[in-house]
N, C-alpha and C positions, 0 to 999 in steps of 0.2 A: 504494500500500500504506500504510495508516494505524496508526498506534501510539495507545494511549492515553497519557494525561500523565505517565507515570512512566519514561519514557525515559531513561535512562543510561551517558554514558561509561564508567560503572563494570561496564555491562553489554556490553563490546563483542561483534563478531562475534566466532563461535567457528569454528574453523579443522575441517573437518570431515573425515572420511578417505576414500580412495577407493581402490578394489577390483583386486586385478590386471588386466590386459585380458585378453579368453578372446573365441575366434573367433566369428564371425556368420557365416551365409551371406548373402550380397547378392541382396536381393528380385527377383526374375523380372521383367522391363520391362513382360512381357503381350504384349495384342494391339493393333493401332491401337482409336483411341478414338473414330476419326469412319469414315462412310461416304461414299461420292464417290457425287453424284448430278448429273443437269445435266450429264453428263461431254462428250457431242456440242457442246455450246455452249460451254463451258470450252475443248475443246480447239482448237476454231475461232478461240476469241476469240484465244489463244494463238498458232494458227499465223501472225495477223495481227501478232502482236507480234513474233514470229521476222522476219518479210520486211521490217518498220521495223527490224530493227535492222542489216541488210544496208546501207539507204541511209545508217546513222549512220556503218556505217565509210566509206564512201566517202567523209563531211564532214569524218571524221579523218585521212582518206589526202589531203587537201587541205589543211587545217591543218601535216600534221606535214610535207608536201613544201615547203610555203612556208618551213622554219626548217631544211632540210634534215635533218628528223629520220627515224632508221632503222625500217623496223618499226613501224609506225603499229599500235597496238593502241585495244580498245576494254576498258571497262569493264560487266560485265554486272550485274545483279542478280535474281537468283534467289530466289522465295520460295516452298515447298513446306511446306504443312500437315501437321500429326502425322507425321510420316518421322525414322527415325533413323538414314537412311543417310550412312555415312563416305564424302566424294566422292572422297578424298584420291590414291585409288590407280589410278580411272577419269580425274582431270583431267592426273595424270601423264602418263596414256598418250596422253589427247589435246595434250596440249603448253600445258594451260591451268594459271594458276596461280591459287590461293586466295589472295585475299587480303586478305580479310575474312571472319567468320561474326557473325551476332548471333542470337538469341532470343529471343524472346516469346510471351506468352498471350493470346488472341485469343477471339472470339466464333464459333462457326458461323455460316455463312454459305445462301445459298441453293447452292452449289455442292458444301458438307460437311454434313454432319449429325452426331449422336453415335449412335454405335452403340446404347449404353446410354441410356433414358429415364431410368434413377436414376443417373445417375453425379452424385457428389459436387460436384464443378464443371463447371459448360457450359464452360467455357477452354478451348481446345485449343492446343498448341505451331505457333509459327510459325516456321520457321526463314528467315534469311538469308543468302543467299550471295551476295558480292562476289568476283567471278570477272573476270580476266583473259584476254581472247582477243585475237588477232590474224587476220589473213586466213585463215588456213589451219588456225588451230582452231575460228572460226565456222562453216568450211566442214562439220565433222567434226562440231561440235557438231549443226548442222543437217540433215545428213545422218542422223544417229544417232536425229533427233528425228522425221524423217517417216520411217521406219524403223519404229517404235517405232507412229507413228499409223497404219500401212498393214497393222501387228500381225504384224511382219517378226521375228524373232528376232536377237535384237541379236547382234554379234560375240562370241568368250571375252573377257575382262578389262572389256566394258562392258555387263554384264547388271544390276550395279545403277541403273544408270539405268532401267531399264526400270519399276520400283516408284519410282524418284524424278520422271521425268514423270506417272506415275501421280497422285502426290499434289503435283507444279505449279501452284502458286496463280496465279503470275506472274511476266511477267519484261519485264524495260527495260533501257532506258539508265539508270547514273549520268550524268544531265546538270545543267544549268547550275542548277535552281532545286532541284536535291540540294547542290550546291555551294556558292549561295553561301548566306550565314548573316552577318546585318547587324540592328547596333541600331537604334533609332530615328533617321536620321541627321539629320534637318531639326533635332531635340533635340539633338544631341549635337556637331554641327560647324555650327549653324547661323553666316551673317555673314563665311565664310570664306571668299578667294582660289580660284578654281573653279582655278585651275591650281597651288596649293600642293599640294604633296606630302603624303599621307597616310597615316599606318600602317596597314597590314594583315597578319593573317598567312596564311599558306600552308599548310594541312595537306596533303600529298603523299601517295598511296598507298605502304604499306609496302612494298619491292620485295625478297626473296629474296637477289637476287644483288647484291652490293656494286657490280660493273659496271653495271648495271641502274641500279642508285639514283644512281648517278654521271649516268650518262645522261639519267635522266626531269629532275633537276634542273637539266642543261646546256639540255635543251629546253624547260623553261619560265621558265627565266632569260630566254633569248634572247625567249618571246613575250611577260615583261611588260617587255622594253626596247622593244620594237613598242609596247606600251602605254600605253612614255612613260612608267615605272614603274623598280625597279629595286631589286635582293636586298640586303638589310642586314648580314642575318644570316643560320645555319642551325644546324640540330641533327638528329641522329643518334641515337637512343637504341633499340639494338638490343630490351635488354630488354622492354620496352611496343609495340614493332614501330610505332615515331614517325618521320617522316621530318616538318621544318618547317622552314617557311620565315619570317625575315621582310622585308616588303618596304614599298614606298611604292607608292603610285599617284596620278596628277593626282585631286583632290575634285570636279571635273567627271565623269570616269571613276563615282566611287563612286556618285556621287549619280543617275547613270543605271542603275548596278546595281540601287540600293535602288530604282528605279521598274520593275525587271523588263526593264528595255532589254539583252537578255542580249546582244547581238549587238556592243555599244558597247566590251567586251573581252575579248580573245582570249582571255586568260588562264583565265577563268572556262569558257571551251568546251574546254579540254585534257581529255584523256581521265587525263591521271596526275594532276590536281588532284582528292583527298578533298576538302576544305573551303577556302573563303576570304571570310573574315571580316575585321570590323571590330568591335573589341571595346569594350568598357566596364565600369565597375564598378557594380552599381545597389546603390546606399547608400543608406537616403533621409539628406535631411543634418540634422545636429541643429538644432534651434532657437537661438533668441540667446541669449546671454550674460545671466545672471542673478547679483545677489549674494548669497551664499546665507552662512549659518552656516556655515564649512569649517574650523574649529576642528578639528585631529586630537590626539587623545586617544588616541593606537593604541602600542603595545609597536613599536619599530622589530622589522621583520623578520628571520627567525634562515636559516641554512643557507644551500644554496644551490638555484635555480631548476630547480622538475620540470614547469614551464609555459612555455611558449613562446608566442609570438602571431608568427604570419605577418602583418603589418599595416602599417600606415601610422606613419609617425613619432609617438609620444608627444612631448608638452610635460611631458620629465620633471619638471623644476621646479617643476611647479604643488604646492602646499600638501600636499593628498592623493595626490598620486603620489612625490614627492620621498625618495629614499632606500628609496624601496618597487622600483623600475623599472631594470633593465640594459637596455641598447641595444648589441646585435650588430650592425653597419652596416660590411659590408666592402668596399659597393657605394657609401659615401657617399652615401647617399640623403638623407641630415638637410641636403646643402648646398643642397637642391632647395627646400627650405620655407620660408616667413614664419613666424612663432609662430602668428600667426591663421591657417592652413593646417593646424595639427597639427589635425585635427578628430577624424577618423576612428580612429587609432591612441590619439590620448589618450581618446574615451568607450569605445572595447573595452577599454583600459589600465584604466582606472577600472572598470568591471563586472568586471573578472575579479581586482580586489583586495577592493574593496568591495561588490560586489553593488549592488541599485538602492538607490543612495544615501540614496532616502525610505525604506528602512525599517531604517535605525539600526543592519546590520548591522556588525559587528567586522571589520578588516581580515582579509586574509590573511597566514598565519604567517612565509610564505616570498616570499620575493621573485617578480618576475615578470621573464621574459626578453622583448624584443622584438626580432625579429628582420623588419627593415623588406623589403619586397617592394612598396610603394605610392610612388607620388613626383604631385605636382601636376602633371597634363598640359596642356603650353601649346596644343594641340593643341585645347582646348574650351571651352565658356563656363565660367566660375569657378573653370577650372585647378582640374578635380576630380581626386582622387586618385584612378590610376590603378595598373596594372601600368607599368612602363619600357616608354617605346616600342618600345626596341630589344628586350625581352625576351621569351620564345616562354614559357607555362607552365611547361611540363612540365621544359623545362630552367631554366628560373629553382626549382621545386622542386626539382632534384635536387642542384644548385648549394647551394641551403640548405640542405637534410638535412648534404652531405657538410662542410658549416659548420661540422654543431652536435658529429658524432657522429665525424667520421675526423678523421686527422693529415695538415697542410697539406703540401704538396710540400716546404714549407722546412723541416719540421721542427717547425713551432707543433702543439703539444696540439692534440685537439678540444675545440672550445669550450664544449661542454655535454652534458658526455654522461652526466649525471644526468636530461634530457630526459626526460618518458615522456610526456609531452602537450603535440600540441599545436594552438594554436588559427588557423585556417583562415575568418574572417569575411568570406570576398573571395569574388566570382563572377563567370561570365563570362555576362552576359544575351544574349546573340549566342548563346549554346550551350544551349537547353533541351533535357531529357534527351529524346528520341526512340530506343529501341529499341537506339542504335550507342552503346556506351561514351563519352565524352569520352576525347580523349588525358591532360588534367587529371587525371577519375577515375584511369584505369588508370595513372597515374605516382605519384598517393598511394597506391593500392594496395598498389603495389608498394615502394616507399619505407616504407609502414607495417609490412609484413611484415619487409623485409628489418633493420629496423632496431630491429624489437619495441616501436612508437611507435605512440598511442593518438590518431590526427587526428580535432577534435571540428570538425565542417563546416555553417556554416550552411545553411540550405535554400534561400535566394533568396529575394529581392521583388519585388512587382510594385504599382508605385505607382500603380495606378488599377483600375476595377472595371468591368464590364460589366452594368449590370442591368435592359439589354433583355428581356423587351417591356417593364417598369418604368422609371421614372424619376427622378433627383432629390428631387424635388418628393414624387413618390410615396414613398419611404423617410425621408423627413424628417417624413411627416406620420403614420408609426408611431406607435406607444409602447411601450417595453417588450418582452416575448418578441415580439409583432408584429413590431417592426424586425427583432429579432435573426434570426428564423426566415426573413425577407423578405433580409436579407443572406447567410445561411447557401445560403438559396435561389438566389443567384445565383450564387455560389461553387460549389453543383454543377452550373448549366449553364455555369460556363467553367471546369472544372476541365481540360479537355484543354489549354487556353491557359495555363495557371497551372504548368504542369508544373518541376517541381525543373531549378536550376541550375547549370551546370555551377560544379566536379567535386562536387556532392552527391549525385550518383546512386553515389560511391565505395562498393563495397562491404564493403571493411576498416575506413572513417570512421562516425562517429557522426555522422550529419545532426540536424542540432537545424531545427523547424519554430516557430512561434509563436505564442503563444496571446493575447487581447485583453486582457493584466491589467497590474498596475502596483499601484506601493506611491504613485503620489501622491494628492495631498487632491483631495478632487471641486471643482473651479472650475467658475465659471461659462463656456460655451463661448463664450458671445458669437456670431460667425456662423459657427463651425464645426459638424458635426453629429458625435455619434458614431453610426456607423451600428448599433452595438450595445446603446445607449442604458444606457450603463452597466452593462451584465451584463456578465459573464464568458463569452467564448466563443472560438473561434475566429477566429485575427486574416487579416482582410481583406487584411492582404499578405501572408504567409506564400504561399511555393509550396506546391505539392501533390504526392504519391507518384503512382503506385507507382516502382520503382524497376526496377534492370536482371532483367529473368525474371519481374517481376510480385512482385520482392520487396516487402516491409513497409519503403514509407517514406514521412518521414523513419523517424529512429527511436525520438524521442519529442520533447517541445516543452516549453517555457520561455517564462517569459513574455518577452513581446514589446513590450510598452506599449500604449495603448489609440491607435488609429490615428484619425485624422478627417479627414471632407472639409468643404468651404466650402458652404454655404446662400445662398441668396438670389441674383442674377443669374439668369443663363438655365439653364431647366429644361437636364436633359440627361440621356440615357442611361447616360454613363461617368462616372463620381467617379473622380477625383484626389485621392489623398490629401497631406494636407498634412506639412510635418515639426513636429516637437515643439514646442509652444512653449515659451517661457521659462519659462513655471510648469505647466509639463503638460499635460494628460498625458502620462504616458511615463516609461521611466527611467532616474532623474536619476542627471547622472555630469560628470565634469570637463569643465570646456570647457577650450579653452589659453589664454583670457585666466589668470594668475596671481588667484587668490583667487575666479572665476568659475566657476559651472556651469551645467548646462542639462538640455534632455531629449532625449532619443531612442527610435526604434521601429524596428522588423522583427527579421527572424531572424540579425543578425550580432550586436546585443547579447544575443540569445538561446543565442546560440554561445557569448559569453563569458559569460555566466550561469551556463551548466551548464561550463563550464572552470573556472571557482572552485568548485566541487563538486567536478569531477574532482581538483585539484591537494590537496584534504583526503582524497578519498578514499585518496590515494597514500599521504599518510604512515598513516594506519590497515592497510591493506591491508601495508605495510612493519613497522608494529608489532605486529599478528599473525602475522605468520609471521617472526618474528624468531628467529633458529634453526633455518628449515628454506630446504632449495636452490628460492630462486624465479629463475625465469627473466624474460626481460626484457616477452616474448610472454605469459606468463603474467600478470604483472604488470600490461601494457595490458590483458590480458582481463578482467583481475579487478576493472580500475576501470572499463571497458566495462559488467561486468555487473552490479556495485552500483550504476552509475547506473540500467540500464535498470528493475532490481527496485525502485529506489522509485519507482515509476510509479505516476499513478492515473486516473481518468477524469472526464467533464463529469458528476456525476448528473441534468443537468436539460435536456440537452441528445438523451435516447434518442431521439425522436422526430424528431430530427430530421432531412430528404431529404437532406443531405449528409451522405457516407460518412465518418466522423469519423477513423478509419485513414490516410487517406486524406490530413491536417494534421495528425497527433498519432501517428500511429504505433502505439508499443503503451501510449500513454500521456502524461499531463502530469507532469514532475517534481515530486514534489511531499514527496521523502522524506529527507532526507540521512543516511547511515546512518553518517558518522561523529558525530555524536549519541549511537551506541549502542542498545541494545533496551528493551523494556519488558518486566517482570515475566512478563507472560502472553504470549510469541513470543517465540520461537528463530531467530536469523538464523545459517545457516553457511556457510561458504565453501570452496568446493573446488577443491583445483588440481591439472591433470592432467597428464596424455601421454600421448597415444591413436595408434596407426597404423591403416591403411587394413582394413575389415572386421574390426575387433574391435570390442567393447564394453567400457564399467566400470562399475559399479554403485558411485553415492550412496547414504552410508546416513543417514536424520534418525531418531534414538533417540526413542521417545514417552514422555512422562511419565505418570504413572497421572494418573485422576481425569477422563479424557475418556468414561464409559461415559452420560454422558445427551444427550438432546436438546436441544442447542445450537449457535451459531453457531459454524464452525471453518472455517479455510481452510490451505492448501496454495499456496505461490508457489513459480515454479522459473523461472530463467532462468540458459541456456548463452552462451555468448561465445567467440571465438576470433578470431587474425589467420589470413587462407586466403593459401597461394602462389597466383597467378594467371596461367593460358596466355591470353594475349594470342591467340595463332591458334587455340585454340575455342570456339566459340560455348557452350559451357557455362561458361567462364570460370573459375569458381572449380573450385579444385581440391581443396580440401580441403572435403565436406560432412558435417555434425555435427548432430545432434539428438538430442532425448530423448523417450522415450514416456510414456506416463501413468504414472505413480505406481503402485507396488504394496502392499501392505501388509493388516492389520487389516480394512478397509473391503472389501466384498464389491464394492464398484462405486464410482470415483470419481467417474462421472459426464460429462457434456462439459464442457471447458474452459468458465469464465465468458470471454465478450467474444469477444476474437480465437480466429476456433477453431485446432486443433490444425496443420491443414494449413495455415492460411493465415501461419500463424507460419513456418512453417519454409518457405515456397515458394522460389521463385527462386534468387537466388544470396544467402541472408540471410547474416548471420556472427552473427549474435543470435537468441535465439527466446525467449520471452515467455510464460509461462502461469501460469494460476491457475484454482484448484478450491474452490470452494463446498460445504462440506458441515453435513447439520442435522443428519446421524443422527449415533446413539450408539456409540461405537467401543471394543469386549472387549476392552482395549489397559492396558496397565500397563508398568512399566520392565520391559528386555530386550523387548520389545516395539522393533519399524520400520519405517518408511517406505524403500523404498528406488526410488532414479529412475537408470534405464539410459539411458546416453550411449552412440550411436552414430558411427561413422565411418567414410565410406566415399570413396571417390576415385572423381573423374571428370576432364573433361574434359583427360584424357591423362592419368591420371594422380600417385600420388607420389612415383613412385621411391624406396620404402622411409622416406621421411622422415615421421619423425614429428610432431604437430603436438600443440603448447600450447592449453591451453584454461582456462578457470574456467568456473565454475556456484556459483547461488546459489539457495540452499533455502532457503525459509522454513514455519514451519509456525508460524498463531497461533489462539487461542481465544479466546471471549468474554471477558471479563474478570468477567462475573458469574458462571462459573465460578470463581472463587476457585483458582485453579490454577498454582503458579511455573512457567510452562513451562522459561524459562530454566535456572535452576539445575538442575533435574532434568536436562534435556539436556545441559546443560556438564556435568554429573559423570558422566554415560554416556558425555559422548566420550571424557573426559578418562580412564575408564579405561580405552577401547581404545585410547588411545594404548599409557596404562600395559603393557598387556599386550599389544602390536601386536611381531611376531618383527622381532629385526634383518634378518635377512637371508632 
């Protein structure tokens, strides 16, 4: 969204009002949207897959008798297309339990079709079921299913199945190569003791019964001491339905994993092991140390810290960070470091004070909190900073949350509980998003919500490129939009490879993606290439969307720095990129030498970019509504959705075979709206409370002098924190959106860009629009626009709780209209406040 030059603090956002809620009825679900074709061959395929899973339990009734384990179950996965049957009350009776669901939107197949030739989207829903059986509910399960194929009439209490075999895509074993999940290992532990002991962690199936979860964990203890292995640690975390582990295993063991030798350990063949991993941080790392002008000129910082960083140790000391930086370190992680180690937490520490250094921006007002979760792992070449070996995510997250916001057991205050953002720079590359939540995700989720905190989450990187059938050579010998479009190009045949890292597929977080820019000076590259050749476009590591349900992600992007790979040697299919160098590109930020800086690229300095955005927006957002009740969730939402609304897009990039959604979301930042408005635009802000099947009506007051033909636009973007059921596949629980605009204009028209549905899909918590309009509008004061907000409850659920939201409207006009939009709209709202009843 772009202003013209006359932009002013003096014009802030205008606080705007919003409507009693008044009932909705909840839209009819309809009819299925696919038809089953092929069903003879389908069902055949299927019965074969039913009869392998009989000899899987018999490998687990061998398994589980060798550790004297009771009850040998097996793990099913179930996947039925367009069905929106609840199994819940059918698997009771069979004695199976749920214990898993997930979601997705998929392609028809030669098996399904779409009903409808003009339906809106070819997508159709795929659902997952993670099901637990044992002998004697396979037995029942299987029974029920050639029953069903003999076109038998199924028993009372199990006649939903009969419409849920119906729509049966497939079903398997969770086995070993669902299980494990491992980084590049020869990279990552290369040089090391094949019998040293190595971290891994354990994600365990969720188990219902507290006996149960006691149990599954006695029996895979016991098979990774068989492994020569052995449990460190564990966590519990009912809320998110987390059961983990962590553990060690011989580096001979791993390294037969990572080659698919599934057989080399036990551990990984358990039917109650969800995941096991071997994690890492993929950072790229900064460049060398450079001496630069670090001269600060800055007003020391006032207040206290609304910005947090989950990160690596800062070198507070350094010149530009000093007296700017608190360090929350309860876990002593700072004893773990060299100075020359601080790498990682002082360039995020520096971006999220100063922004990219090369362009002369002004500190930030307020101090910055760090709260350390990285320490240097001896465990790898260059003692990269890591997660603690010994620590599991999700409980190293909740562990910090309870840091900033609750009172200690002794009695100590919480430590920051001015917090309302915070920043999230770390991933786990062992976890790209596939279909099933990360425990990650759903523990920020949940953490975000319950604590009305705004987590800003980078998207992940990926430091090399695939530009088969192309080469090296061949992208090097580009120029110009050539290169770019020939890089863009490759980017969409491996975007399936590229997919968002864990927990950036969170859907209460702001995933930041990023884009190929930077404020340094053009040098010469010497034998580096940029594969973009100095344009602006989408950056070469950035991961890629979509997100959980075929959401809209990331959820917008920032720049990233201009990324390169090396020239000349052997041609080759895959580029590697390289890290920053000492004079760029990239952007520039503290090194830990004292008086030293450097550069850096991807999407974690991209995270802290747009975190120094968010932590201005807070004080703005605080100094508008200064005298009216904000809440805390209201508050994150409100800086959730001034970030999202100054979004804009590539203008030179429409043409181009990569899905641009897809690295940028609903946009590149590119607005900061505490700057204030210009003359000709009205920026408002609305803060709500909305329950389940009601709506509220936004009102935007029009100024006269819009009745000719001219350029006008219309922005609106909703925000909210959603509660989230971990046991349904619909996950979010609170769903929110808005419908087209009403007002003045006989027709607004289709959304510009993202369309309307694809904004609001899956499980978003944001939604994103804007309207283009030339015609001329019979509109004067009392005269308005007004946008209805939706809410409705699913997946189980709100139980009467009501849910915080913000939304922000914008409406602006040409400027050669001659037209204050501003002022005329401030004096309209401002007298319905005037006249707005107490009670």
């Amino acid at each position: 969204m772009t202003a013209v030059g006359d932009v002013s603090p003096q014009r802030p956002i205008i606080v705007g009002t919003v409507s009693v809620p008044r009932d909705i009825r909840r839209p009819s679900g309809g009819g299925g949207r696919v038809k089953l074709i092929n069903v003879e061959a389908r069902v055949q395929r299927l019965e074969d897959q039913f009869d392998a899973l009989e000899a899987a339990l018999g490998e687990q009734i061998q398994l589980s008798e060798s550790i004297q384990a009771a009850d040998p179950q097996l793990v099913l996965v179930l996947e039925a297309r367009d069905e929106n049957i609840d199994l819940t009350g059918v698997a009771d009776k069979l004695g199976i339990e749920i214990i898993s669901q997930a979601e997705s939107r998929v392609d028809p197949d030669d098996e399904f079709e779409l009903v409808s030739k003009k339906a809106r989207s070819p997508l159709v829903t795929s659902c997952l079921h993670a099901i637990c059986v044992n002998q004697a509910s396979l037995d029942d399960l299987l029974s029920l299913w050639r029953a069903w194929r003999r076109g038998e009439n199924l028993p009372r209490g199990r006649t939903p199945l009969r419409d849920f075999f119906a729509h049966l895509k497939d079903v398997r074993l969770w086995g070993p190569q669902d299980r494990l999940k491992l980084i590049d290992w020869e990279a990552h532990f290369a040089g090391r003791d094949p019998e040293a002991l190595v971290p891994i962690d354990i994600e365990l199936w969720f188990r219902a019964s507290a006996d149960r979860r006691t149990a599954v964990q006695t029996e895979v203890t016991a098979l990774l001491h068989r492994d020569g292995g052995s449990v460190t640690s564990s966590a519990i975390i009912e809320d998110i339905g987390y059961h983990g582990l962590k553990a060690r295993l011989p580096n001979r063991l791993v390294e037969r994993l990572a080659r698919r030798d599934f057989g080399a350990v036990q551990t990984v063949q358990s039917a109650n092991v969800m995941y096991l991993r071997a994690t890492g941080q993929v950072a790229l790392p900064t460049g060398d140390d450079n001496d630069y002008d670090v001269t600060v000129d800055a007003s020391p910082p006032i207040d206290r810290p609304v910005l947090c960083l989950f990160d690596g140790v800062p070198a507070s000391n350094h010149p530009v960070l000093a007296g700017r930086v608190t360090i929350l370190d309860p876990d002593d992680l700072q004893s773990d470091y060299t100075v020359e180690e601080r790498r990682h937490g002082t360039a995020m520490v520096s971006a999220a004070i100063w922004g990219d250094r090369g362009s002369g921006e002004p500190a930030a007002t307020r101090p910055v909190l760090v709260r350390p979760i990285l320490r240097p792992c001896d465990e790898t070449i260059d003692r990269i900073e890591e997660l603690p070996v010994e620590a599991l995510a999700p409980d190293l997250m909740r562990r910090a949350f309870r840091d900033l916001f609750e009172e200690q057991v002794d009695g100590t205050p919480a430590a920051a509980p001015d917090v309302t953002i915070i920043n999230l720079s770390v991933g786990d590359p062992a976890t790209p998003f596939d279909t099933v939540l990360s425990s990650w995700a759903r523990m920020i989720d949940w953490l975000s919500y319950h604590y009305g905190v705004l987590v800003i989450v980078s998207a992940g990187n990926y430091t090399s490129l695939d530009l088969a059938p192309n080469d090296s050579s061949q992208l090097a010998s580009l120029t110009g939009d050539e290169r770019r479009q020939a890089t863009l190009a490759a980017l969409a045949r491996q975007q399936n490879l590229r997919r968002l890292i864990a927990p950036a597929e969170s859907i209460n977080g702001l995933t930041i993606g990023a884009t190929h820019e930077d404020a340094a000076p053009d040098a010469e590259l010497g034998y580096r290439v940029d594969p973009n050749d100095g344009l602006r476009s989408v950056s070469p590591i950035s991961a890629t969307g979509s997100g959980y349900r075929r959401s809209l992600k990331p959820d917008l992007a920032a720049p990233g720095g201009r990324a390169c790979f090396a020239s000349g040697g052997t041609t080759t299919n895959i580029i590697k990129f390289r890290p920053a160098g000492a004079l760029g590109p990239g952007i520039r930020v503290a090194a830990p030498t004292a008086g030293r800086e450097t550069h850096t690229i991807g999407t974690s300095v991209s995270a802290a970019l747009v975190s120094r955005q968010a932590a201005r927006l807070h004080d703005i957002v605080d100094t508008v509504t200064e005298g009216r009740p904000i809440t805390r969730r209201q508050r994150a939402a409100a800086i959730k959705a001034l970030l999202v609304h100054g979004v804009g897009g590539f203008d030179d990039l429409s043409t181009s075979v990569f899905p641009l959604e897809r690295a940028i979301g609903n946009g590149i930042l590119i607005r900061d709206f505490s700057a204030g408005c210009a003359t000709n635009e009205a920026v408002l802000l609305f803060l709500g409370q909305i329950g389940p099947a009601t709506e509220q009506e936004l009102t935007i007051p029009l100024p006269d002098g819009l009745s000719v033909r001219e350029a006008k636009r219309i922005d609106a973007t909703l925000a909210w924190l959603s509660p989230v059921n971990w046991r349904h596949r619909q996950y979010r629980r609170a769903a929110l959106s808005f419908v087209k605009p009403e007002g003045p204009v006989p027709d607004f028209g289709a959304a510009s860009g993202i369309s309307a549905d694809a904004s609001k899909a899956g499980a978003a918590t944001v939604q994103h629009l804007r309207w283009d309009i030339e015609k001329a509008w019979a509109s004067g004061q009392g005269s308005a626009i007004t946008i209805r907000v939706k809410c409705y409850e699913q997946a189980g659920g709100l139980f009467g709780e009501l849910i915080d939201y913000a939304a922000v409207a914008s409406i602006w006009v040409s400027p050669t209209i001659g037209v204050d939009v501003y002022s005329q709209v401030f004096d309209q709202i401002r007298s319905l406040v005037r006249i707005r009843p107490t009670s």
